[in-house]
N, C-alpha and C positions, 0 to 999 in steps of 0.2 A: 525750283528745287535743284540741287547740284549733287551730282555723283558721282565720286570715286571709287575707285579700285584699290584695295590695299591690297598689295601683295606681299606677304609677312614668311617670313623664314625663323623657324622656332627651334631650342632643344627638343632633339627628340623626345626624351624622356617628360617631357611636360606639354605636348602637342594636347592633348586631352583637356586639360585645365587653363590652357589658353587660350582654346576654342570656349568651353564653359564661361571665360572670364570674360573674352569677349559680344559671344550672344546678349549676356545685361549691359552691355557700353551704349547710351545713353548717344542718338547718332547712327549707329550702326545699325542697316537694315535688315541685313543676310550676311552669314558667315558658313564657310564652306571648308573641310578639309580636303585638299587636294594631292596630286602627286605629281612630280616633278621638278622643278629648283628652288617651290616654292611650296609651303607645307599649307600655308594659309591664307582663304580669300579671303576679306570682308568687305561688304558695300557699306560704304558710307554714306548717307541722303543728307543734307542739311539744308539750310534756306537759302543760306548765302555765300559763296568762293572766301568769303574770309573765315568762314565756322570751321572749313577743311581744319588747319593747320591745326588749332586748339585740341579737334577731334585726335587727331595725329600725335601730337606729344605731349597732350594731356592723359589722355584715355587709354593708347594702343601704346604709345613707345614705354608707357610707366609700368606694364604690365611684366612683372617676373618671367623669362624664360623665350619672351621674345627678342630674337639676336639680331634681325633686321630688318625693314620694313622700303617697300617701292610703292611710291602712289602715282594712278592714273587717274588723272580728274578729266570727265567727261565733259564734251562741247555742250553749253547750253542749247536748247532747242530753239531753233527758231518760233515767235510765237503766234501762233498757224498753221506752223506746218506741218505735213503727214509725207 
């Protein structure tokens, strides 16, 4: 499984309804409002490094009122390792 970090920058005035819109995205594990230079986290879990992108400008960038989006795609785990 593969994990991202999107770190999403929203209108203010729609931060509420793009958290809600996000929680149902199909992909996304955890969605978090936060504070700072970035209004919005969400995890993305998917199966494979190439399902990110889709996830990303399918699902999050299509979404009304989000202005910008930063992703951290997590190193795969070693498999074994603790």
């Amino acid at each position: 499984m593969i994990k991202a970090f999107v770190l999403i920058v929203v209108d203010p005035a729609r931060t509420l309804e793009v958290y809600e819109k996000l929680r149902a995205v199909e992909g996304i594990s955890e969605v978090y409002q936060v504070m700072g230079p970035y209004d919005i986290v969400a995890v993305v879990e998917v199966p494979t490094l190439t399902d990110v992108p889709a996830v990303i400008s399918r699902h999050i960038r299509s979404i009304e009122g989000i202005e910008s989006t930063t992703t951290c795609v997590t190193f795969p785990e070693a498999a074994g390792a603790r």
